[in-house]
N, C-alpha and C positions, 0 to 999 in steps of 0.2 A: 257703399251700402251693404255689399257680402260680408265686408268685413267687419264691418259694427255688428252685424248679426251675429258672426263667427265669435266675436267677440264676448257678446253678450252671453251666448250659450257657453263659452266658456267659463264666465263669472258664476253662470247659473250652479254646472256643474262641479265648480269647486263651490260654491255656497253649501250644494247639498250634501255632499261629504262632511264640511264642516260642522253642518247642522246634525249630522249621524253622527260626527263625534262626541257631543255637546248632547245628544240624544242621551248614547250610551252612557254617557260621564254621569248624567242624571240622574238614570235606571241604577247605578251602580249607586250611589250616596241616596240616593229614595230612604224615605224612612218606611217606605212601604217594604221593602226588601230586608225588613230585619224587624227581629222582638225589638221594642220598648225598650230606653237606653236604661230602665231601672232593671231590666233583665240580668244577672246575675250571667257571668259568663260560661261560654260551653265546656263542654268536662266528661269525663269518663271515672271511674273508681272513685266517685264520692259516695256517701250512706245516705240515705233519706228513709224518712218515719212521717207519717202522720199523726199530727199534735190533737187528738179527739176534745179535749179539752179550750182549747184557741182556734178551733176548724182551721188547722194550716198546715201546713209542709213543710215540713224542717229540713233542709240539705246543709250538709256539712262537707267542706273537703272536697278533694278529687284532685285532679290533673289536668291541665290543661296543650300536655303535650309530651311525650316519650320521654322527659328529663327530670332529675331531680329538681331543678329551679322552676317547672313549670307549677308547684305541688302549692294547691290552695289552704286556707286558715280560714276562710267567709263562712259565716252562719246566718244563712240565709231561710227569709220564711215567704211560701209563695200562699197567699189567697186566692181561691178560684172563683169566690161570690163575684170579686174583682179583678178576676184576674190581672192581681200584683204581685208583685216581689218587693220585697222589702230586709235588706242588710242591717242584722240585726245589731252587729259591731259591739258583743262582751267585749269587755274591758280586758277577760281571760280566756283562753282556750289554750286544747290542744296546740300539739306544734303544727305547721302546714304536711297536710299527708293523704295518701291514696291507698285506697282498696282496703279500708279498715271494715267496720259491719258494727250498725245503728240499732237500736231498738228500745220503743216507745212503751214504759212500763206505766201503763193510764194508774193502777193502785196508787202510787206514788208521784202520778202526773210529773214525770220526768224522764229525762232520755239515756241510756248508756252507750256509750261509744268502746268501742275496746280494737286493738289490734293498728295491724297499717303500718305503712312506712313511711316515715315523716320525711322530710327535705334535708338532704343530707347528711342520711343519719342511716343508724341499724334499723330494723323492723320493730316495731312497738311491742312491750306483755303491758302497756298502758290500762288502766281501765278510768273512764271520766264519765261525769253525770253533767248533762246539761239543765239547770231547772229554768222552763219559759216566763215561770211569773216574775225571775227577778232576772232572767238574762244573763246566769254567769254560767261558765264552766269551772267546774272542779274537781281535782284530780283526786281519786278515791286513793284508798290505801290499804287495800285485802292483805291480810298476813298470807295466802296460797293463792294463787292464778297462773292462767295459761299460761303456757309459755309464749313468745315470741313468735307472732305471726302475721297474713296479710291472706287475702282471699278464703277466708273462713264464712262459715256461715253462720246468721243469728237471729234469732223471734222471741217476742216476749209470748208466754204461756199466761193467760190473764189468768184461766183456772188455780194454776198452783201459786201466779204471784212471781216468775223467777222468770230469765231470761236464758235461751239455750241458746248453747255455741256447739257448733260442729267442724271438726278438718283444717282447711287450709294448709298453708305450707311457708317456706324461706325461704329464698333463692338465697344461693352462696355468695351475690353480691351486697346483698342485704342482712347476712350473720356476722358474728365477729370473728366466727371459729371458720368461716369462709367453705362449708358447705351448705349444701341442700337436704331441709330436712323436710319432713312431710308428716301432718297429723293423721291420726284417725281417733282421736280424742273428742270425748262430749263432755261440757263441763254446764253446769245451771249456777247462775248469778242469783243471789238474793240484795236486795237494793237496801235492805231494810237494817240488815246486819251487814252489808258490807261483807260478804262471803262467794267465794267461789269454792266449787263442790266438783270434783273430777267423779263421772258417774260412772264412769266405766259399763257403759251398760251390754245387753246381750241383743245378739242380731244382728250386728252391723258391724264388720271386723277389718275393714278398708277404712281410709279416709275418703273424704272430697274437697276438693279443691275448684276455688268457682264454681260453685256448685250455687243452688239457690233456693232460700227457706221460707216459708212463712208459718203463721198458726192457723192451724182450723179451729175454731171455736164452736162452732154445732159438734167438731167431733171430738174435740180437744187434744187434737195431734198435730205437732211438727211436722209439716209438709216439705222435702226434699227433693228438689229433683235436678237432675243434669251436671253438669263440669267434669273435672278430673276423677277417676278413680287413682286412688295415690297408696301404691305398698310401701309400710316405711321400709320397713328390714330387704327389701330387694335392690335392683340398682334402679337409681334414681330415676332410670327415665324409665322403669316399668309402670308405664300408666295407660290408659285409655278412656276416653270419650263415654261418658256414663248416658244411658237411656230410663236407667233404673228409679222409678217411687219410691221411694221410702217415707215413712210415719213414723216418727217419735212418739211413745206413750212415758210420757216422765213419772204417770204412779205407779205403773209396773217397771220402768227403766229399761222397757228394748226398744228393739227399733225393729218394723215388719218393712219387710219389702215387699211391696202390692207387684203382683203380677196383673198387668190387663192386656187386652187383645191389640187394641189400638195404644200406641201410645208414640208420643212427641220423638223427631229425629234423635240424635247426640247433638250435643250441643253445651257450649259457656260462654260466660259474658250475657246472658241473658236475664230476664229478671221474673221476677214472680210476685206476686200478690194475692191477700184474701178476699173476697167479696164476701163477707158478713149478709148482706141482705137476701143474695141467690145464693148465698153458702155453696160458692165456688174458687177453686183455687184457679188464677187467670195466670196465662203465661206467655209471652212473647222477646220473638230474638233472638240474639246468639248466633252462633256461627261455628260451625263445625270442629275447625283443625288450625291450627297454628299454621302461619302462611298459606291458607285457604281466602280466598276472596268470598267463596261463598256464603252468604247472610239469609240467614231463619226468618222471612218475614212472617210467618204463620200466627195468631193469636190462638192458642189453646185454652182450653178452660178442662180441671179435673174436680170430680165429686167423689169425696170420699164414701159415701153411703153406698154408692153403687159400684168403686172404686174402676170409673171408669176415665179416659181422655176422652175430648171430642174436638178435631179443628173445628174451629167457627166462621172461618172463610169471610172474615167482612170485605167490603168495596176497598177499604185505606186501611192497610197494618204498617204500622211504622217496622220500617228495616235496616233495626242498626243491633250496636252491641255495647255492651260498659253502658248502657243506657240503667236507671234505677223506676222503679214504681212505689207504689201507698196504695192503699184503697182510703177515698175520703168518705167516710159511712154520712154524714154529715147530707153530702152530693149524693151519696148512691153510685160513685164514680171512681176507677184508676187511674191517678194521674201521672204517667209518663215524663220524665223530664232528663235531657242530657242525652249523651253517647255518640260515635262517630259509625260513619257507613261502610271504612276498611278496617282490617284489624292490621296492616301497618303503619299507622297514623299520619298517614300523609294528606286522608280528607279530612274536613270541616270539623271542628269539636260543637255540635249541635248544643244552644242553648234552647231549644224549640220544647213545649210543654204538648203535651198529649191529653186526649181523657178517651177512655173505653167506657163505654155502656153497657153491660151485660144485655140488660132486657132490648134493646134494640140492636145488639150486635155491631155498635158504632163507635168508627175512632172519630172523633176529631182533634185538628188541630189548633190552638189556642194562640199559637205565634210562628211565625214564619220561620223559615227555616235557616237561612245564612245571615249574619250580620255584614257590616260593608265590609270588613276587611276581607273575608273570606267570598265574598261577591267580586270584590274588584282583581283577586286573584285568579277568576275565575275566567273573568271578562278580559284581562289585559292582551292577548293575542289580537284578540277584535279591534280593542283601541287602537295598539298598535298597528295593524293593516290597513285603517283608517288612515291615521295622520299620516303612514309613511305614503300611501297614494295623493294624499293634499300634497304635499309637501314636492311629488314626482309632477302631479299636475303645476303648481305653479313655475318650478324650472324649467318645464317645457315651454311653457307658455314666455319666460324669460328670453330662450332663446331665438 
C-alpha cells in the first residue's frame, strides 16, 4: 500500500515537471509573446519617413546584427489606423545597407534616401528617390553631391522645398583610401532639378556625427541635436558627446546654436521628431558613450518659440538606441519603431512599434516586444534545468 502511494507521488511529481516543461515550451512559441508574423524584422540604422500623403510609414534598410551580411534591402510601410506592415517589395532598390538618412519631400510626394553602407561594400555618395504611388526606387544622378558617408543627418525644409544634410563621417573600414574622415559639411537637395548645393554656411564649424534632425515648420528651422562633435582637420578621435541645439535657417544659411537652461543629457543613437500639431520637437534614447550600457530612457520635447527643453517624465519611455521615429500628423502621434536595449549587440534587435501622444504624455506600445527566437534564447536555461531534473527523477526512480 506505502509503496503504491510512494509510487504514485512519484509519477505525480515527474508529471509536473513535465507539464513545466511543456508550460514554458508554449510561453516560448505563444504568438502572444511576439508582433504579427507580417511584422518586418527588428533592426537598428534603418531611415524611416512619414508618407503624409498614403498616412504610412516608410522604413527602409538597417541591420539586423553587428555584420555586413546581416544589412536589409526591405521597404517596408507600417499603418497605424491598422496597425500593419506591409512589404512593399519594388522591383528596384537601393543595395542592402545601414545608417544611411531618409527624408520625405511631401512637394513632390516622394522620398530621398542618400548615404549608408551597403553589404559589402564601401560607404554610399548614393542619392535614390523612392516614389509610393508607383513603388520603384531610382537612382538619381546629380552632377555634384556629398561625398561618402553614413550617420549624417537629414530633413526635408517643406518651406524652401529642399532637403538638408548635415556631418556624419567614414570609418576607415568602410573608405577605399582606408582612413577616417569626418564631415562638417551642409549640403540642400533640390528633388525637382536633381541638384545638390554645398551651403557652406556660417555658425556651425564642427561636424556631427549621429547626431539627430528634424524640421520645425511653425519656425522653419532644422532642428539638431546630440551625437558626435567631429573636428576634421584634428586626430580622429578628437570628438565628444554633443548637448548642444542647433537650428538651421537655410534663407539666411547659418546655423544658431540655442543656449537653454535645461537641456537633454549627451547622447546618440537616439532619435528625434516634429510634432506639427503641438509644434514640438520630441526626443527620446540614446545612450551616452561607446561601451557604456547606460540608456537615455527620458522623453524630451523642445519649443523653439521659447527655445526651451522640458523632460516629460511619462509612466513608459521606451529604452533603447538605433531605434528611428515620424510624426504621423494624420494620428497626432510618434511612431517609434525598431532599436536594441545594449549598444553591444548582443540583445534583442526589437521589431516593437511605439506611439507617443504629446497631449497626454503617453507612450504606448502597439506590439510586443521579443519575437520567439529571441524569447526562447532567453528562456533556454529554464528549459534546460527542467528536463535535466526529469530526466534525474526518472533514473532514480530506475534504480
Amino acid at each position: 500500500m506505502m509503496k503504491n502511494k510512494h509510487k504514485k507521488l512519484y509519477f505525480f511529481s515527474v508529471s509536473i515537471v513535465i507539464v513545466l516543461i511543456l508550460l514554458f515550451a508554449t510561453v516560448i512559441v505563444s504568438a502572444e509573446n511576439c508582433a504579427p508574423s507580417s511584422y518586418p524584422a527588428g533592426r537598428i540604422g534603418h531611415s524611416m519617413v512619414y508618407d503624409s500623403v498614403n498616412d504610412v510609414i516608410i522604413v527602409y534598410g538597417g541591420t539586423t546584427g553587428k555584420y555586413d551580411l546581416d544589412r536589409k534591402y526591405d521597404t517596408q510601410a507600417y499603418d497605424y489606423n491598422n496597425n500593419n506592415w506591409t512589404n512593399l517589395k519594388p522591383s528596384t532598390h537601393p543595395y542592402p545597407s545601414a545608417w544611411g538618412a531618409m527624408a520625405y519631400d511631401s512637394e513632390s510626394e516622394k522620398i530621398v534616401q542618400f548615404g549608408g553602407v551597403p553589404q559589402n561594400d564601401w560607404a554610399s555618395n548614393e542619392t535614390w528617390v523612392y516614389d509610393p504611388a508607383l513603388n520603384t526606387w531610382t537612382e538619381a544622378s546629380p552632377n555634384n553631391f556629398p561625398a561618402m558617408r553614413t550617420a549624417h543627418a537629414m530633413a526635408y525644409d517643406s518651406e524652401s522645398d529642399v532637403v538638408i544634410l548635415h556631418g556624419g563621417a567614414v570609418g576607415a573600414e568602410d573608405n577605399p583610401d582606408g582612413v577616417y574622415v569626418k564631415y562638417n559639411d551642409t549640403w540642400a537637395y533640390d528633388l525637382n532639378s536633381d541638384t545638390w548645393t554645398d551651403m557652406n554656411p556660417t555658425g556651425l564649424d564642427v561636424g556631427i556625427s549621429e547626431g539627430q534632425m528634424t524640421y520645425d515648420s511653425e519656425s522653419d528651422r532644422c532642428i539638431l541635436f546630440g551625437g558626435y562633435f567631429v573636428y576634421p582637420y584634428d586626430n580622429p578621435l578628437d570628438e565628444y558627446y554633443a548637448t548642444e541645439t542647433w537650428a538651421y535657417d537655410y534663407n539666411t544659411n547659418t546655423w544658431e546654436n540655442i543656449t537653454t537652461t535645461t537641456v537633454p543629457g549627451p547622447r546618440f543613437d537616439h532619435a528625434l521628431a516634429y510634432d506639427s500639431e503641438s509644434d514640438r520637437v520630441i526626443l527620446t534614447g540614446g545612450h551616452i558613450s561607446e561601451g557604456d550600457d547606460t540608456l537615455q530612457g527620458e522623453t524630451w520635447t523642445f519649443d523653439y518659440n521659447t527655445q526651451t527643453w522640458e523632460n516629460m517624465n511619462p509612466t513608459l519611455a521606451p529604452k533603447r538606441l538605433g531605434h528611428k521615429m515620424a510624426y504621423d500628423s494624420e494620428s497626432d502621434l510618434v511612431i517609434l519603431f525598431g532599436g536594441i536595449a545594449y549598444p553591444d549587440y548582443t540583445d534583442a534587435f526589437y521589431n516593437t512599434v511605439f506611439t507617443y501622444d504629446y497631449n497626454t504624455n503617453t507612450w504606448t506600445v502597439m506590439s510586443r516586444e521579443l519575437c520567439p527566437d529571441d524569447t526562447i534564447a532567453f528562456n533556454i536555461p529554464i528549459i534546460t534545468s527542467l528536463t535535466v531534473l526529469a530526466v534525474v527523477l526518472i533514473l532514480r526512480r530506475k534504480k
